[in-house]
N, CA, C and O of each residue as an XYZ file, in Angstrom:
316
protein
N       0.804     -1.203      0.000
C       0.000      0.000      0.000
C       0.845      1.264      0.000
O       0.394      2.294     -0.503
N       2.012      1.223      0.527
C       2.447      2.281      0.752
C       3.028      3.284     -0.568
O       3.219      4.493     -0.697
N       3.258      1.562     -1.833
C       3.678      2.798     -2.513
C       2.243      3.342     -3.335
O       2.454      4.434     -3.862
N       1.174      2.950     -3.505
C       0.274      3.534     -3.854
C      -0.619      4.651     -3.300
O      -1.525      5.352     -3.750
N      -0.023      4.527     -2.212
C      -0.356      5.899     -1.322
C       0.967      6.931     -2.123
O       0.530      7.870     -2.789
N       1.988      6.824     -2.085
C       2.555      7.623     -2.776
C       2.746      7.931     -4.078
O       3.471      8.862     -4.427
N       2.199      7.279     -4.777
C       1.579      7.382     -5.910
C      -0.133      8.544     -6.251
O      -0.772      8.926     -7.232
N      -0.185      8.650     -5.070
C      -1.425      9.895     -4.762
C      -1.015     10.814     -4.397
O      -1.766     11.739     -4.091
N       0.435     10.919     -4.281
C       0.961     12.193     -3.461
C       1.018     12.131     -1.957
O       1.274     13.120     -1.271
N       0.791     11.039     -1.511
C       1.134     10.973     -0.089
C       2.345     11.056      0.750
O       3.385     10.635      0.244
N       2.372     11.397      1.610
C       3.855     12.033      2.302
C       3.867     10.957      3.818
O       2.813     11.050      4.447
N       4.568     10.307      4.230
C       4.603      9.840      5.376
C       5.161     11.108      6.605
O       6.118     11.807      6.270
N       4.766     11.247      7.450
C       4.983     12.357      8.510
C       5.578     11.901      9.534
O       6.496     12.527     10.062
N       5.009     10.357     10.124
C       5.508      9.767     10.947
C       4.837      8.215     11.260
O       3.679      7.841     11.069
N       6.021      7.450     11.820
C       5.506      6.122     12.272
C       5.814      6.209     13.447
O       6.767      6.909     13.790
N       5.063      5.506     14.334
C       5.333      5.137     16.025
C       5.578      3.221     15.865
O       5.069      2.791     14.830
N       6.022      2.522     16.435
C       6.004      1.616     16.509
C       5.465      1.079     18.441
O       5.832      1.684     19.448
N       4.741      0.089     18.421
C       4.155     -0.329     20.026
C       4.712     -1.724     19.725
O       5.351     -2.307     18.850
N       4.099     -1.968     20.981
C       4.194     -3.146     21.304
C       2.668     -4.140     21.538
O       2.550     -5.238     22.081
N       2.050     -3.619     21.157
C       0.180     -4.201     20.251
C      -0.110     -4.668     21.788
O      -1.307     -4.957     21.799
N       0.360     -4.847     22.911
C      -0.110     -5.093     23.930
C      -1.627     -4.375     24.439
O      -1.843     -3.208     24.114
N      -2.837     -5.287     25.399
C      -3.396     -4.765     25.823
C      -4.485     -4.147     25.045
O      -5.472     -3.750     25.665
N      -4.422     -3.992     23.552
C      -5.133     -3.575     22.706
C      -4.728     -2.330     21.945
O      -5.530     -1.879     21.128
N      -3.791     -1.847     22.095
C      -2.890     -0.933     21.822
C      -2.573     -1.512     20.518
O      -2.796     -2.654     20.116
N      -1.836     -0.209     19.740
C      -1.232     -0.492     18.090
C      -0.075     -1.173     17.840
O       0.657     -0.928     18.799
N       0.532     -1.952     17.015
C       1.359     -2.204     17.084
C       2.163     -1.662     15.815
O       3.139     -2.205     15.298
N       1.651     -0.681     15.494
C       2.019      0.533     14.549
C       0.949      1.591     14.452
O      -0.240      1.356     14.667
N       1.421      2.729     14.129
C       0.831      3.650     13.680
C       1.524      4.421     12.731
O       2.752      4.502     12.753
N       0.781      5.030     11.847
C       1.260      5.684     10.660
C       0.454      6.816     10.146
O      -0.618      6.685      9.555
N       1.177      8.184     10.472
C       0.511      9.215      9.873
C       1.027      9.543      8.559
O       2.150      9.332      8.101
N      -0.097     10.157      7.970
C       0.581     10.368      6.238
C      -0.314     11.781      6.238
O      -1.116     12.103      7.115
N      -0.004     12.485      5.129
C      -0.392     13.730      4.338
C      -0.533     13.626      2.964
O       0.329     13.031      2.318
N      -1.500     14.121      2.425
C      -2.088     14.340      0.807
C      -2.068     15.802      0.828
O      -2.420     16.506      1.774
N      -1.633     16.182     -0.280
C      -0.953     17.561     -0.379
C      -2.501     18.370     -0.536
O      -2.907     19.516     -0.343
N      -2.932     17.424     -0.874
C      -4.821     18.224     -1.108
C      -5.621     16.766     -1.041
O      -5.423     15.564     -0.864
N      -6.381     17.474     -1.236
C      -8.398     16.453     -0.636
C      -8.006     15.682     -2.021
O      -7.941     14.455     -1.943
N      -7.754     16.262     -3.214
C      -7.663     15.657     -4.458
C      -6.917     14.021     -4.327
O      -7.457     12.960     -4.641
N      -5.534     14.216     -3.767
C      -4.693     13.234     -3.473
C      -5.437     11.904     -2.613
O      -5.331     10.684     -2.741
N      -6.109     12.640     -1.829
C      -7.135     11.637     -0.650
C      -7.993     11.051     -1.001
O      -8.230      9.920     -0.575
N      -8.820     11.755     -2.025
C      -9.685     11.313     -2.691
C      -9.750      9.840     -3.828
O     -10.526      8.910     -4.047
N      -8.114     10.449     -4.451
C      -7.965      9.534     -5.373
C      -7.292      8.220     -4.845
O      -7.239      7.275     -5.632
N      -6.912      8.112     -3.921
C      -6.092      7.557     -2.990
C      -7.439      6.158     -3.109
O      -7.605      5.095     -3.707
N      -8.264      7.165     -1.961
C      -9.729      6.354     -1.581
C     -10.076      5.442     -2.824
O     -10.007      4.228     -2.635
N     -10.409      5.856     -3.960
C     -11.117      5.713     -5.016
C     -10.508      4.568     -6.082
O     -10.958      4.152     -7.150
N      -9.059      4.176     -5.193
C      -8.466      3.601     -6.531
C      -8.739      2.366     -6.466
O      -8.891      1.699     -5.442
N      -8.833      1.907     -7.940
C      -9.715      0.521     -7.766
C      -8.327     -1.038     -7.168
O      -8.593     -2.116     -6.635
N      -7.137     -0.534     -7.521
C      -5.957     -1.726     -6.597
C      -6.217     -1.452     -5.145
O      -5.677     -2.331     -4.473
N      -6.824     -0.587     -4.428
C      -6.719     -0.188     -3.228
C      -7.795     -1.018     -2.585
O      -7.758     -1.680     -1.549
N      -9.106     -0.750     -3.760
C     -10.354     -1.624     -3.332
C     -10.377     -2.698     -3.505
O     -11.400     -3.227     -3.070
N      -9.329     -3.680     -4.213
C      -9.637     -4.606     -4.995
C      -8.278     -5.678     -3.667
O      -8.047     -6.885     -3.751
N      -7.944     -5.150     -3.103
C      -6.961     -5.432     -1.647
C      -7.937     -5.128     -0.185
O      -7.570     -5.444      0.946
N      -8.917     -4.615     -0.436
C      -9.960     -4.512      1.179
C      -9.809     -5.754      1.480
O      -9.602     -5.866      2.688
N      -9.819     -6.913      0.841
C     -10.500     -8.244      2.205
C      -8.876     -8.505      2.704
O      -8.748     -9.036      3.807
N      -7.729     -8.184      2.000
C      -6.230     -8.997      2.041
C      -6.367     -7.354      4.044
O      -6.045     -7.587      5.209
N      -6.836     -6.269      3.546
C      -6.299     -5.727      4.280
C      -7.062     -5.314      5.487
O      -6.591     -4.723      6.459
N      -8.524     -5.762      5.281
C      -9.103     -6.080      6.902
C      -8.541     -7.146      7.200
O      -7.870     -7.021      8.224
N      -8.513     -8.198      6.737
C      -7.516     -9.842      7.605
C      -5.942     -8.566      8.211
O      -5.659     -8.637      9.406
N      -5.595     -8.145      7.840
C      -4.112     -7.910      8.532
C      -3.942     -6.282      9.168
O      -2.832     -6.023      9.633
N      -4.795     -5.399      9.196
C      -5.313     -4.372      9.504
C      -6.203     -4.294     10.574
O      -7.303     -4.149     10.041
N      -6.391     -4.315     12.161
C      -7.198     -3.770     13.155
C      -8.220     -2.611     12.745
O      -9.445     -2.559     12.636
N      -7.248     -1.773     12.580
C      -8.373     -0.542     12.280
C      -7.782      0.306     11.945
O      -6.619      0.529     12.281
N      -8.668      1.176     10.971
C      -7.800      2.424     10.040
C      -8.643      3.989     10.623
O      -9.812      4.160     10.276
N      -8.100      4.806     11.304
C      -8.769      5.769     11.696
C      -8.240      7.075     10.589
O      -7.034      7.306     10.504
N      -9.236      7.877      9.778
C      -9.012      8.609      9.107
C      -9.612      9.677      9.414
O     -10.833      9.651      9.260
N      -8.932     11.074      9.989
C      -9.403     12.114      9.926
C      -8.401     13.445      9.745
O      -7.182     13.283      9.808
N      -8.965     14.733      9.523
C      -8.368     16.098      9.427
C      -7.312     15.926     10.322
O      -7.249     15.046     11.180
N      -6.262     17.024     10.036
C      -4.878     17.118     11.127
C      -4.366     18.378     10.817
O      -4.919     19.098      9.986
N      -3.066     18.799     11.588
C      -2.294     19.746     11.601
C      -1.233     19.234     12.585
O      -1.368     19.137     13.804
N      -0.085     18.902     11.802
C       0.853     18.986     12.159
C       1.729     19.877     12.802
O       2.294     20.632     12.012
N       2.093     20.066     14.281
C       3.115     21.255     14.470
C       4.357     20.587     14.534
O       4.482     19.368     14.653
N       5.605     21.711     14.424
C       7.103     21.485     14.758
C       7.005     20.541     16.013
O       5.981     20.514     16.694
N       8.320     19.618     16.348
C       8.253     18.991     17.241
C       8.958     19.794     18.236
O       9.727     20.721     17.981
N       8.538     19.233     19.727
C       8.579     19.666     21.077
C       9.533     18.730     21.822
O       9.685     17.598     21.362
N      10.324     19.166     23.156
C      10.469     18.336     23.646
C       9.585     18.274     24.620
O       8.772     19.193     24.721
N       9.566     17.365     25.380
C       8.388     16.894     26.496
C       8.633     18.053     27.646
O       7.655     18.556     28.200
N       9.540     18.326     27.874
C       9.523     19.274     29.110
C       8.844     20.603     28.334
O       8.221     21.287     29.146
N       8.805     21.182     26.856
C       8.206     22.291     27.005
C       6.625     22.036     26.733
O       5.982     22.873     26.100
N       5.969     20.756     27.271
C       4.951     20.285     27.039
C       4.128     20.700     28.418
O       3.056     21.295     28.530
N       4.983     20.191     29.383
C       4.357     20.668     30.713
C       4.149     22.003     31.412
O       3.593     22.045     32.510
């Protein structure tokens, strides 16, 4: 998937890696589409749809919504 996400113009921003314990992720992955256009087509593409059953079997859950990224912090100027 990933390179067809970049094939829409998608940008990876960041991965976290867990430890899936407890119900927790055992990845996460934020990405960016330079516009709704990119997202759209992303959504729409028929290799993307034509991989849904390969990628609910190996996929928990895909949460998709709006964002804004800021510069990173360290934790102490968090508190």
């Amino acid at each position: 998937m990933l390179g067809l996400l970049l094939d829409h113009g998608a940008r990876i921003v960041h991965r976290a890696i867990g430890d899936g314990s407890d119900g927790t992720p055992d990845e996460v992955q934020f990405y960016t589409f330079a516009d709704k256009t990119g997202l759209d087509g992303y959504l729409a593409n028929l290799r993307r749809i034509a991989l849904a059953e390969e990628r609910e079997r190996v996929i928990d859950r895909t949460l998709r919504f709006p964002e804004t990224f800021v510069g990173r912090r360290d934790a102490r100027e968090l508190t």
